[in-house]
C-alpha positions as CSV (number, residue, x, y, z in Angstrom):
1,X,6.4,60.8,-2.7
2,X,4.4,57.8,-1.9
3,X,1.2,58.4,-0.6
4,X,0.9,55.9,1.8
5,X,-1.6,53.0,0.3
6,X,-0.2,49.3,-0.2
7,X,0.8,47.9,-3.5
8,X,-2.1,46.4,-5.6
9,X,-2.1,42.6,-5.4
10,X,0.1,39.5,-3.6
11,X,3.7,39.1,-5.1
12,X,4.0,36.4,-8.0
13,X,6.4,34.1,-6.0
14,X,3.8,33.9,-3.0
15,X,1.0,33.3,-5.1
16,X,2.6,30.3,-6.8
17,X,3.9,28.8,-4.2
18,X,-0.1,28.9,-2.3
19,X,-0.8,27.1,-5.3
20,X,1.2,24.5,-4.5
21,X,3.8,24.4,-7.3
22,X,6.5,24.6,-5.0
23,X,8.2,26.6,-2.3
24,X,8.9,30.1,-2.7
25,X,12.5,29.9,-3.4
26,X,11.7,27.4,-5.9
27,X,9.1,30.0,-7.9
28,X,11.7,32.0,-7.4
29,X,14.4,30.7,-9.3
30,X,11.5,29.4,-11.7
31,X,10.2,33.3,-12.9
32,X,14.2,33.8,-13.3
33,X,13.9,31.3,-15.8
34,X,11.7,32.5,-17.3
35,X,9.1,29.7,-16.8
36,X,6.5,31.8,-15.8
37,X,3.7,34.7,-18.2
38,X,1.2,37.2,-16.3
39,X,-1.0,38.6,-19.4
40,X,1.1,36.7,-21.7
41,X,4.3,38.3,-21.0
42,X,7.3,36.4,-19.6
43,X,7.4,37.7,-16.0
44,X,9.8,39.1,-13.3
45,X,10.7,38.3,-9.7
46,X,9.1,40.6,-7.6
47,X,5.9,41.4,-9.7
48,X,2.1,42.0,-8.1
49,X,-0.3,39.9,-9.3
50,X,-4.1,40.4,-8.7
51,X,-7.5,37.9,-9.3
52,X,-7.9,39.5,-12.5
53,X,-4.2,38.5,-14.3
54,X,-3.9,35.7,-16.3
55,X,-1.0,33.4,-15.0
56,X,0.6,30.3,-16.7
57,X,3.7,28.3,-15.2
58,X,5.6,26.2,-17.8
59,X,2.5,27.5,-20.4
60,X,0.2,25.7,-18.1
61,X,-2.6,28.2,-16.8
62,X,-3.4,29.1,-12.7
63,X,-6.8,29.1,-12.3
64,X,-8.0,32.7,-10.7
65,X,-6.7,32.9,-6.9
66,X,-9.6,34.3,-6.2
67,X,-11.7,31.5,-3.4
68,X,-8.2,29.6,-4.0
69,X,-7.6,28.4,-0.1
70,X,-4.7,27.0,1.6
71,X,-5.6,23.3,2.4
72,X,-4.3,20.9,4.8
73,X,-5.3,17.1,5.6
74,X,-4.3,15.3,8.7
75,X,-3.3,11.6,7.6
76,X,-2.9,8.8,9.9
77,X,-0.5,7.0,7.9
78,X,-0.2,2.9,8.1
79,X,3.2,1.1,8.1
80,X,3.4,-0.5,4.8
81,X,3.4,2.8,2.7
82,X,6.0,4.6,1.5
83,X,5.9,8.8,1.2
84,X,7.1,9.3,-2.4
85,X,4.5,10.1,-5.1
86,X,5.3,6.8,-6.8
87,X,7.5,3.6,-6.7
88,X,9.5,1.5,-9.0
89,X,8.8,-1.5,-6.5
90,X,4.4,-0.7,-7.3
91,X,3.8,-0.2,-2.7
92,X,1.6,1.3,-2.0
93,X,1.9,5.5,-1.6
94,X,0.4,8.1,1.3
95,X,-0.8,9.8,-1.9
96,X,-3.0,6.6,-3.0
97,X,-5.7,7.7,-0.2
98,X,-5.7,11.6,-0.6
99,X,-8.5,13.6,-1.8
100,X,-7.7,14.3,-5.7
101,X,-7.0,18.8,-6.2
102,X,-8.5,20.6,-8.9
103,X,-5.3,22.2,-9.3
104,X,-1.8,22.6,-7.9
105,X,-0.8,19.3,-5.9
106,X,-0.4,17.7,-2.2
107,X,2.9,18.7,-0.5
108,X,4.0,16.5,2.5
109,X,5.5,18.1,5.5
110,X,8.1,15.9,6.4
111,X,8.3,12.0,5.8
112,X,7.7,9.2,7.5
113,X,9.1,5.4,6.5
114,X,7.9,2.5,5.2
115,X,7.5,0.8,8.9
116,X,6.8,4.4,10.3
117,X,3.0,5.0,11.5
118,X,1.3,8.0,12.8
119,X,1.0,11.2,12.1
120,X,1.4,13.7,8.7
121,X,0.3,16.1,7.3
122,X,0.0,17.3,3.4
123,X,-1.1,21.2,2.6
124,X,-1.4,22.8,-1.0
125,X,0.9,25.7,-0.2
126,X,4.4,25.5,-0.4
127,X,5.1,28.5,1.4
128,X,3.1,26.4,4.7
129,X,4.9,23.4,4.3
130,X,8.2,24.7,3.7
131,X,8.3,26.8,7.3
132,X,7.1,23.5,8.7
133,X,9.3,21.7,7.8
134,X,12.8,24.3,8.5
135,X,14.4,24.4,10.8
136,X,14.3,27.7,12.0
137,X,11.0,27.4,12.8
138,X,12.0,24.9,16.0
139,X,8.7,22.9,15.9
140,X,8.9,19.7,17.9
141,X,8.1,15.9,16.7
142,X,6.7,13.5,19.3
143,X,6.6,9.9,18.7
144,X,5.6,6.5,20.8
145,X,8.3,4.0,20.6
146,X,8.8,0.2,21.5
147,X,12.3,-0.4,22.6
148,X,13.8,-3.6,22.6
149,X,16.6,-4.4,25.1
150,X,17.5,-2.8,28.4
151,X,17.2,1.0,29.1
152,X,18.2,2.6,31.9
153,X,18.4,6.4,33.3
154,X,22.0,6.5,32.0
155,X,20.9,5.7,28.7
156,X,17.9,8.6,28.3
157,X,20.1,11.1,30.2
158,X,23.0,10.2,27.1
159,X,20.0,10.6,24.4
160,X,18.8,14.0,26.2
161,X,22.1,15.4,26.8
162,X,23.0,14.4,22.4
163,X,24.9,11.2,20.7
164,X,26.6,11.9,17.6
165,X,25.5,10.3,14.7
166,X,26.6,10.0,11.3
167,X,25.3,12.8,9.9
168,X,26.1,15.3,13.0
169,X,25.0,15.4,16.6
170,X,21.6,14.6,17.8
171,X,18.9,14.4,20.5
172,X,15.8,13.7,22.3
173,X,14.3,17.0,23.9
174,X,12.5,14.8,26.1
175,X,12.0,10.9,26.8
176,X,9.2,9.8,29.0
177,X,8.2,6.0,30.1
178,X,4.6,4.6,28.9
179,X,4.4,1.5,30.4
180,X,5.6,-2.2,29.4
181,X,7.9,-4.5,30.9
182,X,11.6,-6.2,30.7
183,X,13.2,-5.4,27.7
184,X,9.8,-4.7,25.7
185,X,8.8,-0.8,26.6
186,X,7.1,1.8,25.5
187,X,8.5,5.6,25.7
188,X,7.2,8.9,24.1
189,X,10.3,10.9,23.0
190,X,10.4,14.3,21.0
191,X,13.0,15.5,18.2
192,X,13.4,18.9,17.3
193,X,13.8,18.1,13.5
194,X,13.3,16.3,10.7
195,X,16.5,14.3,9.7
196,X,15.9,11.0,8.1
197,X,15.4,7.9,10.6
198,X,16.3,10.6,13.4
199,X,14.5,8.6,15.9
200,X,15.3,5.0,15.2
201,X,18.7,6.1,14.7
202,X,19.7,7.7,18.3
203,X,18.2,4.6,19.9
204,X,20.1,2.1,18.0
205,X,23.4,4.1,18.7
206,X,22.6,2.9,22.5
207,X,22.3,-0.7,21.1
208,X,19.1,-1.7,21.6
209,X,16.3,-2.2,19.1
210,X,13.4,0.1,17.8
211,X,10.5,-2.0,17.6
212,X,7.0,-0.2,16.4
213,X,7.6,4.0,15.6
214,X,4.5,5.6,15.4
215,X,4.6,10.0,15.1
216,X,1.4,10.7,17.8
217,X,2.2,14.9,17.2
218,X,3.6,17.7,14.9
219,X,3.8,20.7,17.1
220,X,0.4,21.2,18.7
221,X,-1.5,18.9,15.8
222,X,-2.3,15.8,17.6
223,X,-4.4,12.4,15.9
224,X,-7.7,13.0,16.7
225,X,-9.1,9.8,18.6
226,X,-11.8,9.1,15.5
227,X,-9.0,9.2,12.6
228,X,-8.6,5.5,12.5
229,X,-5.6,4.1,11.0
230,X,-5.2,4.7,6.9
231,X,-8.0,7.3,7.2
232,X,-7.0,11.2,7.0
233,X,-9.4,14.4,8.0
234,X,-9.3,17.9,6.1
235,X,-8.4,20.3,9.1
236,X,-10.5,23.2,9.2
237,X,-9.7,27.1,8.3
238,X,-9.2,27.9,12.1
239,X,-6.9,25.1,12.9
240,X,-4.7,26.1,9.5
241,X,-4.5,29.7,11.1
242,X,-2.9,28.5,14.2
243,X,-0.9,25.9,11.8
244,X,0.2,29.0,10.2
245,X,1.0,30.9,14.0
246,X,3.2,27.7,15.0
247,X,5.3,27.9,11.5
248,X,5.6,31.8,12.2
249,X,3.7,33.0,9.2
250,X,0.3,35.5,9.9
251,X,-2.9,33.7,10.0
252,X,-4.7,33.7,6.6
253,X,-8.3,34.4,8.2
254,X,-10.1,32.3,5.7
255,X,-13.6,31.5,5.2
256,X,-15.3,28.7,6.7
257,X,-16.0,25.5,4.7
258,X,-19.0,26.0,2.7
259,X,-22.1,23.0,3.3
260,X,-21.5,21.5,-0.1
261,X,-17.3,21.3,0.9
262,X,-18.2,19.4,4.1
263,X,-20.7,16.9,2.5
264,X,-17.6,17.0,-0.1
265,X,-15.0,15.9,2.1
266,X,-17.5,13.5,4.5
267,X,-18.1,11.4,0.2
268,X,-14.2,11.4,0.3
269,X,-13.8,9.5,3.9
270,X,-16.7,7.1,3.6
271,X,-15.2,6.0,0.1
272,X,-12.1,5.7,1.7
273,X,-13.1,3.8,4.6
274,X,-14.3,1.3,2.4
275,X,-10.9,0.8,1.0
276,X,-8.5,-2.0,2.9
277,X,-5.8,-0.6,5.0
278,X,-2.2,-2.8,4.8
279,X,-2.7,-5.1,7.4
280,X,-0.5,-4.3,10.5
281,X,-0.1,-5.2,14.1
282,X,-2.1,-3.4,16.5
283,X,-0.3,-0.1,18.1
284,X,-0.1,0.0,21.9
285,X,-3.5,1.9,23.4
């Protein structure tokens, strides 16, 4: 008869995938491979691990998870970068300006491309970024595009109401006007996913020509006004908590940044504000 007490320790799968090795389907399938040792035994899914096991992943050792945090950076991303972790062609990367991790690595939730601006956001925990970025977790995408050629109400009521495109029916949940004139405006319209060139895409099915794209919010994460363009910020453990509330996952209640992280992380963004940013024309105000 159980006697009512938790299990000792965080599942295996969870704990690699906060470590950012992954998502947790992928650590998953990796312990079923047998890729993974606790205590120098070959491990199974569904195991408990605590601070004090020994972990290794492809015979590569986890440090401790003890003080191990869940991380996330706010980027404002340039147009002239690409988001893969490196390119045949030698652009430049989002990962180029990142802060470098002890251990695991920077996941990205979602993509923008190469002549995309704006917004994104990287974590060291798979399990975040993964509920980010499904669908099932219905978080909306708002972006400030320059449209080229007429558009009338006919138009945003077709792109509200849903085009088909080729990979399946799509729309705007909302389009709203931000100024310009004659065939060069600005609107601010919001998807509900992630599909690639989503945006660009439904606005060229109406034949007219997107312009500047620039991703101004990710659910309720919006630029702050001081991130200058090519600069990121590390967001703080109370603003991943209510990251973690808008992906539907419980709030992780971490401790606050310690004085010697800030001063950390303030070393990081004066060295990269030194560095040039791709030059670019200048985004509406």
């Amino acid at each position: 008869m159980s006697d009512g007490t938790s299990p000792a320790g965080e599942k295996l799968q969870k704990v690699l995938a906060r470590s950012g090795l992954g998502s947790r389907r992928e650590m998953e399938r990796a312990i079923d491979a047998g890729r993974v040792t606790i205590n120098g035994k070959v491990a199974e899914l569904g195991e408990r691990v605590t601070d004090h096991d020994q972990i290794e992943f492809d015979g590569r050792r986890l440090p401790s998870t003890e003080g191990n945090r869940c991380r996330v950076i706010l980027y404002n991303k340039p147009v002239g970068e690409i988001c893969s972790r490196h390119d045949p062609e030698g652009r430049p990367t989002v990962y180029d300006r990142l802060p470098r991790l002890k251990t695991g690595r920077w996941i990205s939730v979602g993509r923008l491309d190469f002549n995309t601006s704006g917004l994104l956001l990287f974590t060291n925990s798979g399990e975040l970024a993964n509920k980010l970025m499904h669908p099932s977790s219905v978080i909306d995408r708002e972006y400030l595009v320059r449209i080229q050629g007429e558009v009338d109400d006919e138009m945003k009521k077709r792109l509200v109401k849903g085009v088909l495109l080729d990979d399946g029916p799509a729309r705007f949940t909302d389009i709203v006007e931000s100024g310009g004139e004659g065939r060069n405006r600005w609107f601010y319209c919001v998807v509900m996913e992630g599909r690639n060139r989503e945006v660009r895409r439904l606005w060229e099915s109406q034949g007219v020509r997107v312009s500047r794209l620039k991703r101004v919010r990710y659910g309720s994460v919006f630029i702050p006004s001081h991130v200058r363009v090519g600069q990121w910020i590390e967001m703080e453990p109370r603003e991943i908590d209510d990251l973690c509330v808008t992906a539907g996952l419980p709030k992780l209640g971490q401790r606050p940044l310690t004085q010697g992280e800030k001063q950390t992380l303030e070393r990081q963004r004066r060295k990269l504000r030194k560095s040039p940013v791709p030059a670019q024309r200048r985004d509406k105000p």
